[in-house]
N, C-alpha and C positions, 0 to 999 in steps of 0.2 A: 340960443341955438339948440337945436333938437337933439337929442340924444341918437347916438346910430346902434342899431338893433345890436343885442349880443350872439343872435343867430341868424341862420339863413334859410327861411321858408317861403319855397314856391307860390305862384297862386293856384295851386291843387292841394297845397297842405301838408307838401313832401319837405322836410329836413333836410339839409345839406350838410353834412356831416364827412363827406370824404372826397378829395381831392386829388386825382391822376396827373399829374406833372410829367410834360417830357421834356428830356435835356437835350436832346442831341436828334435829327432824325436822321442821323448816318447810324451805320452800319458795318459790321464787318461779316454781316451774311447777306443773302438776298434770297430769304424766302418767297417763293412763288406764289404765296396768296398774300404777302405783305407790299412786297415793293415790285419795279421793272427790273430786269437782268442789269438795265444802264440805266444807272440812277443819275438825276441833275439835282445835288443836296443846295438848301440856302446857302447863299452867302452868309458867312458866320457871324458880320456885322447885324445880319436881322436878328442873330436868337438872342435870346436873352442872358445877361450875365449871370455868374454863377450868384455872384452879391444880389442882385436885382430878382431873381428867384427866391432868395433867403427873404428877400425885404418882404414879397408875394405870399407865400409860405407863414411869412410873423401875421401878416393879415389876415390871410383865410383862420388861420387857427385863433386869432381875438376874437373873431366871428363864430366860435363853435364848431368849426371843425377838426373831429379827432385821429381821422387816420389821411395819412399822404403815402402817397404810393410813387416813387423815381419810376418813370420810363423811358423807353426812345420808340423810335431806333435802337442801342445797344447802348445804355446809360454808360457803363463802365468804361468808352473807351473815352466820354469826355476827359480832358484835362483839369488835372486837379479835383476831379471828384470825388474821394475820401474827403476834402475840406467841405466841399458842399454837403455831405452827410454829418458832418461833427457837427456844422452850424443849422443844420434843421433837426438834428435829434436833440440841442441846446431847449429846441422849443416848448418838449417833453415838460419843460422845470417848471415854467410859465406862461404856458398857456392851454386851451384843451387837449392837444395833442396827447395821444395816449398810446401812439402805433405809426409808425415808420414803417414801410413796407418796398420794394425794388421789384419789378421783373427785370429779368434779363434770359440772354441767351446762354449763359452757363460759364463763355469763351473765356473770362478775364477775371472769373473766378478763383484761381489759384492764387491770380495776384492780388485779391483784393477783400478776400472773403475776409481775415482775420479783423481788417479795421473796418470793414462796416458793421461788427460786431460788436466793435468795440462802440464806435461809434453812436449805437443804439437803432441799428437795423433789425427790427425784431422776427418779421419775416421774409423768405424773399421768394417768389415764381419763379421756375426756371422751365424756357421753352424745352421741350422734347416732343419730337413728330416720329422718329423713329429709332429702333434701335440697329438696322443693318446699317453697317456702314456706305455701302452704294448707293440705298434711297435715301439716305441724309443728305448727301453730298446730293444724290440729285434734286431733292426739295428744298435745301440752304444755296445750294448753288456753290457754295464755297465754305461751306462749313465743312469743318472735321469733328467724326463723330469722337474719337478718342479724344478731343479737347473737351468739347460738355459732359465726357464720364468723368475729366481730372476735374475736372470745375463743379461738378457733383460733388466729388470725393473731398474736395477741399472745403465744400460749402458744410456738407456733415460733421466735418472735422474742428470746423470754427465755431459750432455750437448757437445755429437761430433756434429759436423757440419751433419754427416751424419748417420745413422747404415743402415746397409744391412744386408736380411738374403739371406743366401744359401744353396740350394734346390738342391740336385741330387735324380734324380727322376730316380726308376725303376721300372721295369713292375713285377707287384706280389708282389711286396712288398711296394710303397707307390702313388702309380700314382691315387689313389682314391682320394689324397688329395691336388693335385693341386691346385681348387678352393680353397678349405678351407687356404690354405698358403700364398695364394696369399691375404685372406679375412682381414689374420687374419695382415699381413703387412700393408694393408690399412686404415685396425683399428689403427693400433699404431702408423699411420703416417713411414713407414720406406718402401723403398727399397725391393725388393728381386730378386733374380737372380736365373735361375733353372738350373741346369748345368748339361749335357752328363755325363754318367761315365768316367772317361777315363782307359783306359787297361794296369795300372801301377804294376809290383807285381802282385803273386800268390793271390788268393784269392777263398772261395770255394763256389763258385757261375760260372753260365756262360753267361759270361756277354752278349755275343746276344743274350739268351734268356731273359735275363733282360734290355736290353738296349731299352730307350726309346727316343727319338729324340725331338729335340725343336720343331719342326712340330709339332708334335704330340701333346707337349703341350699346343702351344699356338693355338691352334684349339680349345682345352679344353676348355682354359680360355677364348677367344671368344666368348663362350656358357652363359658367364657370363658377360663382360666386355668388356665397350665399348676402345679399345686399338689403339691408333694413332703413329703411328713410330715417335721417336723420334730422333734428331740430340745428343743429351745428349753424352758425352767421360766420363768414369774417369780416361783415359791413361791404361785400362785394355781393355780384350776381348771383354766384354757385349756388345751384342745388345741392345738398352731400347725402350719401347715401353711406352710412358705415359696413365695414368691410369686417363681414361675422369672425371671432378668432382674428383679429388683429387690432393694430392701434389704426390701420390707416382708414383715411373717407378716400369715396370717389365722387366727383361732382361734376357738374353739368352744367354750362352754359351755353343759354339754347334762345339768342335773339331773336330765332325764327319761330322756332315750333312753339317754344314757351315764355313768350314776351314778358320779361319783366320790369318794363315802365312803372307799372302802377307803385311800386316799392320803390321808385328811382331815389336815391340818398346823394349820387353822384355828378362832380362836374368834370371838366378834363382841362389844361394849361397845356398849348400847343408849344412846340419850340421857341416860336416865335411871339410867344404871349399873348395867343389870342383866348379870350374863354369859350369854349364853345360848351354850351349848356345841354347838349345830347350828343352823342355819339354820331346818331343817323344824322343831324339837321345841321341848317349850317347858319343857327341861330347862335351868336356870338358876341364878345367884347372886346374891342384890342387895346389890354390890360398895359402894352409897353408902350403905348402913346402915352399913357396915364402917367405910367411911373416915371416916363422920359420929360414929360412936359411938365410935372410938380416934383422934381425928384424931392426924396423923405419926407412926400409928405403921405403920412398913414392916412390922414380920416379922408384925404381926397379919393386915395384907393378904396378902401372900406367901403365909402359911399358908393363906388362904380359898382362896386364887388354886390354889396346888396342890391343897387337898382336892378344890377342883371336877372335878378331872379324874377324878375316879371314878363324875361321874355325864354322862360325855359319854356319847352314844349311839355305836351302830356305823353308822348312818346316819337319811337322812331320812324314806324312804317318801312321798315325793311322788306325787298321785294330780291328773293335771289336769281328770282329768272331776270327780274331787268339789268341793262344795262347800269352800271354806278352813276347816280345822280349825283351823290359827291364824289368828287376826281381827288378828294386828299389823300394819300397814303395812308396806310398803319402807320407806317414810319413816323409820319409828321402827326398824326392826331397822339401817337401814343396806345403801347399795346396793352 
């Protein structure tokens, strides 16, 4: 029998080294460029178990992958997921794993920052669009802004190696506060990254008249700050730019203006366990047929896991003026 590769390379020659997992595509916000006001989430029999994700997780990382990144929807408010994080930072011991990472919305961070620390969450994203409290609530729909400053404060408190905010910036609705986001990062010592919209799912807005470019921003913040291009990776998108007289970067993710396909290192794991091998495309594997129809068994996964890499794309082709040619959520791909 053949041996099955120890890594995962495309046929462009691109490495697969990091893996986007989302657990949940429910929410306890409703961002306006992520999901509808009135969300229809799966039935929780299609997603995937927390075990069945761990098994996923052992396998991608036999295969040479070093960083996983938890997302949703809002990971934190799945059930039981402090256990889902002790058993994928276990992976750290034994396998390439070398980096655990989460976004979230900030909300359930009081409750939860200290054991994903513990855990081995080394860094985490936290969304921020603004700092008034009325255009938050009017861009989350239901978010409160004094919960993602507690969920801040608690996240500093429990000691990541890193926090990061993320900033998707639109025209009309929060591009006034670029500087201030960027200020307000610098103060806390933290990261932040302002990122394109991307054109996922219906949503009732239109997104080139909203869509603002990383141009555009960091012209802004020039206006402000003295910004030197940095070498900086965290095996993600970001451009960083360090932030002269500080610890902090600012960085940029820019699927439109500045496509960064050709570097692509990344795959993403739907809620529901599908792979999808780009962001934009809706070239895919449905990993929980696999795992449900061999349960424990690794090299059948494995095997699935590398064949896929033969039908990644070379990039997305994103088009902001069109209408969404994929109709999936953020929610459900994973932010």
């Amino acid at each position: 029998m053949t041996s099955l590769p120890t890594q995962l390379v495309d046929r462009f020659g691109r490495q697969v080294t990091y893996v986007r997992m989302s657990i949940t595509d429910r929410c306890d916000f409703r961002c306006v460029y992520c999901m509808d006001e009135e969300m229809t989430f799966m039935p929780r029999e299609q997603l995937l178990t927390l075990e069945e994700i761990v098994f996923l997780m052992r396998a991608f990382c036999e295969l040479g992958v070093e960083k996983v990144r938890i997302t949703g929807g809002e990971p934190l408010i799945r059930r039981n997921v402090d256990w889902l994080f002790e058993q994928i930072g276990q992976l750290k011991h034994d396998t390439a794993l070398n980096e655990l990472t989460l976004t979230t919305n900030g909300s359930q961070l009081p409750k939860h920052a200290e054991a994903l620390v513990k855990a081995g969450v080394d860094r985490i994203n936290i969304s921020l669009d603004s700092l008034k409290a009325d255009k938050f609530k009017a861009l989350t729909r239901t978010g409160e802004l004094e919960q993602v400053l507690a969920g801040i404060d608690a996240a500093k408190q429990a000691g990541f190696k890193r926090i990061k905010l993320n900033a998707v910036i639109m025209k009309g609705r929060n591009e006034d506060e670029i500087i201030d986001l960027a200020q307000f990062a610098i103060d806390n010592e933290m990261d932040i990254s302002y990122i394109e919209e991307m054109p996922l799912g219906h949503v009732d807005h239109e997104r080139g008249e909203s869509y603002c470019s990383s141009d555009e921003v960091l012209e802004t913040l020039q206006t402000r700050f003295d910004l030197q291009p940095s070498i900086a990776k965290t095996g993600g998108p970001s451009r960083y730019y360090q932030v002269a007289g500080s610890n902090s970067r600012i960085g940029f993710i820019s699927p439109h203006s500045h496509n960064f396909c050709s570097t692509c290192n990344r795959v993403r794991v739907t809620t529901e366990g599908r792979l999808l091998l780009c962001l934009g495309q809706e070239h895919s594997m449905d990993l929980r047929d696999i795992i449900r129809r061999h349960p424990g068994d690794m090299d059948k996964l494995k095997s699935a896991i590398v064949k896929s890499m033969d039908i990644k794309p070379e990039g997305h082709d994103f088009d902001i003026e069109a209408k969404p040619v994929i109709f999936r959520h953020m929610s459900v791909t994973g932010g």
